[in-house]
Each structure stands twice: as structure tokens, then as C-alpha cells.
C-alpha positions in Angstrom: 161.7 89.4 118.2 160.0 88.7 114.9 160.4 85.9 112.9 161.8 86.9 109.6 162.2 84.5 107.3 164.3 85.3 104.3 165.8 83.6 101.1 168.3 85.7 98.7 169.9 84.5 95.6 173.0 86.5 95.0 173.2 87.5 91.5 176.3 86.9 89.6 177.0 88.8 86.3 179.0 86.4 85.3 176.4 83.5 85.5 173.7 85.8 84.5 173.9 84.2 81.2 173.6 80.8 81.8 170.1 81.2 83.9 167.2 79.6 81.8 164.1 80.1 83.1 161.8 76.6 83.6 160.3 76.6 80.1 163.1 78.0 77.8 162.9 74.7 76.2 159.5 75.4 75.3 159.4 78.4 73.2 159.2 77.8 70.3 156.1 75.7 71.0 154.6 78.5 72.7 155.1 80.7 69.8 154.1 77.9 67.2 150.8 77.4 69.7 149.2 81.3 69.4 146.2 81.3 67.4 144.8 84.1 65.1 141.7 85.8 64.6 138.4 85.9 66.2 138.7 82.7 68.0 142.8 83.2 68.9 145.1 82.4 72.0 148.7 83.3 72.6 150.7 81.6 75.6 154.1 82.8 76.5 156.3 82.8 79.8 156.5 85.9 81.6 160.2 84.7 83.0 161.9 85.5 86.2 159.8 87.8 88.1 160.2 88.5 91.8 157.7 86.8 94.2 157.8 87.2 97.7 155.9 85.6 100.5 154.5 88.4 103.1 152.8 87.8 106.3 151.3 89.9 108.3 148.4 90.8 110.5 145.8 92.8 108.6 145.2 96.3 109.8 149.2 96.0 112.0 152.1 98.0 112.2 153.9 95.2 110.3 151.6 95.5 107.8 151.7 99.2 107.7 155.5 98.8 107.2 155.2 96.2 104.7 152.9 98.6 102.6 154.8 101.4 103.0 158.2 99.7 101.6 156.2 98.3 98.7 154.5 101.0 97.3 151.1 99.0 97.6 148.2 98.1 99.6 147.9 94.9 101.3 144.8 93.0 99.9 141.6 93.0 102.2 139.5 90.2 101.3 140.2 87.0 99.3 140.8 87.1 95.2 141.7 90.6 95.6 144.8 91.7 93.7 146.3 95.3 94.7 148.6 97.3 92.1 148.5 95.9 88.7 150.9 93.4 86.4 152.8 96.2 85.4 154.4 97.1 88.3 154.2 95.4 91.5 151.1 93.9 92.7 150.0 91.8 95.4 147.8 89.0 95.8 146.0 87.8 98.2 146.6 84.0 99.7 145.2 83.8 103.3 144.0 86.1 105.9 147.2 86.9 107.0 149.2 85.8 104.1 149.6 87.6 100.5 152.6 87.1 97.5 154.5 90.5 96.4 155.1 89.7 92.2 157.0 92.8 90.7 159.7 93.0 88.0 162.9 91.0 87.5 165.4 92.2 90.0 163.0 94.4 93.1 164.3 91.5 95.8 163.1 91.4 98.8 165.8 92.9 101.6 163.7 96.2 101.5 160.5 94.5 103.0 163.2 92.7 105.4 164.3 95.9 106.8 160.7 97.8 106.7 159.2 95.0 108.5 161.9 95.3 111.7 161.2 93.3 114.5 157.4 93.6 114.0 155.5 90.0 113.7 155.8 88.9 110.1 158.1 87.5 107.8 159.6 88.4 104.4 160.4 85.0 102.4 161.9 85.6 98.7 160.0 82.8 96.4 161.2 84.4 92.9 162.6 80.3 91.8 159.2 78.7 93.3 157.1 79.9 90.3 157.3 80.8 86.8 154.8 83.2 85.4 152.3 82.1 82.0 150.3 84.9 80.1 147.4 83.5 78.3 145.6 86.2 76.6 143.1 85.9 73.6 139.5 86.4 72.9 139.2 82.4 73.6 141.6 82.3 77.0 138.9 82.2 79.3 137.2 79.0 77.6 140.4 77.8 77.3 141.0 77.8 81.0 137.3 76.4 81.7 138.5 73.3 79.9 140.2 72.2 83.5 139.9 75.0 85.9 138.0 73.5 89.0 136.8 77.5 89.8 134.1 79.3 88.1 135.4 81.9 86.0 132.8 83.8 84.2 132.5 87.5 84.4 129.8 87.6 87.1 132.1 86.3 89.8 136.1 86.5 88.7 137.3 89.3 86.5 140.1 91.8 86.2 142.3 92.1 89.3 140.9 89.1 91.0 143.3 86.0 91.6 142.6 82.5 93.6 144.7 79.6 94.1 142.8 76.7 91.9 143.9 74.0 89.9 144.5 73.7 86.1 143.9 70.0 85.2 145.6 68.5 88.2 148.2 70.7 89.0 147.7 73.5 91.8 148.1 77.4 90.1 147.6 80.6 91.5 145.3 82.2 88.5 145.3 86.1 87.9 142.9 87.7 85.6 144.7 91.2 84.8 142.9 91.9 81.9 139.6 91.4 80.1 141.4 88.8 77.8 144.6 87.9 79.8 145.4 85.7 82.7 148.7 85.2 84.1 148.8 81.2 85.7 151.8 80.5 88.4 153.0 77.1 88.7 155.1 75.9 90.6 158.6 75.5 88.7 158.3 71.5 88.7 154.9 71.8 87.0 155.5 74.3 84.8 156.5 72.2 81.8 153.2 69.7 82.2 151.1 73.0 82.6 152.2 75.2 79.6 151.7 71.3 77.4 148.3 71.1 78.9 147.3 74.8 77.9 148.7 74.2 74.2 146.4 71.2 73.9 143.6 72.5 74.9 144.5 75.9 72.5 144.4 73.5 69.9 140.3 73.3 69.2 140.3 77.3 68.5 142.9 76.9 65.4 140.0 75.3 63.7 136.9 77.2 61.8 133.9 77.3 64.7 130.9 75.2 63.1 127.8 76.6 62.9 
């Protein structure tokens, strides 16, 4: 019998409301932080997107099912992203081990049911992370202010993501475009992470000298 290992948070209309998502305190900093021109940076949240936690042996029938019910490829070798921010996309964690982030409200009972009584599990983690987009001609330097991993072009680019850290907090970092990353704390960190980028956003707001 598999192990299937599954957290769902019923939705309430009625409380729907009163959800704020971990930096809702912070947006108007965020906003304030975005810098113009040919040196700029924006940050904002991307809130309450669904993340789940798949497992899976590479090349199964649990994977197989897992794929099917998602609409995407598993990931085959590590930084590999399948499907895009758009939609839903997959990253890769581990060599049997990957996290499904699609829009607000795709939950996770359909993997649960596709997956059966195959070896796996299905864990919804949509409240473990929040999601930051930093995008900007000067995001990339930026993030090389206190990202331990190398990111220049030759090695980490568009749909590559790694599990790193930002200063000293532990991220999963996404590249999804040429200029824009999406960072995933974890919830607790998110606050201390989305300061950190805002400082170090701070040096492009002034005139580069020659």
C-alpha cells in the first residue's frame, strides 16, 4: 500500500477575506523599493500559489501517473524546471523528489488520486512558502550580493532552479526569465528575506559612477 501523504486546507468563502498572505505588511515597501531605468529592480510577492511536494521514482508508474494528472514532465536531472511560471511547473529537489507550483486554487487531491496505491506521496505545501519575483536589468547582481551559488549565464539561466541560500536564510531560487527570478522562502523567513533584497536594491537607485 503506498504511502500517501496528504495536507488540505479547506477553503472557506467566508474567511476568504481575512487570509493575508506572509508579507501583506510589506507592500508598500516593496512598491516604494522598485527602481527605474537602466540600472532598475522591482520586488513584489507573488501570493498564495499552490506547492506541492511529489515523490516518486524517476522513470515509474507512479511517476507516470503523477505526470499525467499534472499536465507536466517530471524533471530529469538537477536545476531543471519543467512547464513554465505561468502555468504549473515543476522543479526539481532530489532524485526522487520535485515541488508542483501552479496557480492559486489547483490543490493537490488530483495527484492523490492519480498516484493510487503506487509508491509515492502527494504532500500539499501551498502555506510552507511564499513566492518573491525580482525582476530588473540589475536582479541578477542584486542576488550575487548573498547568493552562495554561482549565477551567471554560463551555468544558471532561464528554467533552472536550485535550493541555495540568500544571505543566511535557505531559498529555492527560479530563474524564469532573462531578468526575473522568483525566490521561495519559507513563510517564517519571508519577512527577513524580502528586507534583505530591498537593501541590497538600494545601491542601483543611485547614478552608476564612471
Amino acid at each position: 500500500m503506498a504511502e500517501q501523504l496528504i495536507e488540505q486546507t479547506a477553503h472557506n468563502p467566508k474567511l476568504a477575506g481575512l487570509r493575508r498572505s506572509p508579507l501583506a505588511h510589506l507592500a508598500g515597501d516593496l512598491e516604494a523599493g522598485t527602481v527605474t531605468g537602466a540600472r532598475g529592480v522591482a520586488l513584489r510577492e507573488v501570493p498564495f500559489l499552490t506547492m506541492v511536494g511529489l515523490r516518486a521514482e524517476p522513470g515509474s508508474a507512479a511517476a507516470a501517473a503523477l505526470e499525467a494528472a499534472a499536465g507536466v514532465a517530471l524533471p530529469a536531472r538537477a536545476g531543471q524546471v519543467t512547464g513554465g511560471a505561468g502555468g504549473t511547473a515543476v522543479l526539481w529537489l532530489g532524485p526522487d523528489e520535485y515541488l508542483l507550483v501552479a496557480p492559486e486554487g489547483t490543490g493537490a487531491a488530483a495527484l492523490a488520486a492519480a498516484l493510487g496505491s503506487e509508491p509515492g506521496a502527494v504532500v500539499d505545501l501551498s502555506a510552507n512558502r511564499t513566492t518573491l519575483e525580482l525582476s530588473g536589468p540589475s536582479a541578477r547582481l542584486v542576488l550575487e550580493k548573498g547568493c552562495h551559488a554561482d549565477l551567471h549565464p554560463r551555468v544558471f539561466g532561464p528554467g533552472t532552479a536550485i535550493t541555495t541560500q540568500l544571505g543566511p536564510v535557505s531559498v529555492l531560487l527560479w530563474q524564469t526569465g532573462e531578468q526575473s527570478y522568483r525566490i521561495l522562502p519559507r513563510a517564517s523567513f519571508a519577512d527577513y528575506t524580502a528586507r534583505w533584497l530591498l537593501d541590497a536594491m538600494t545601491e542601483f537607485s543611485s547614478p552608476e559612477v564612471p
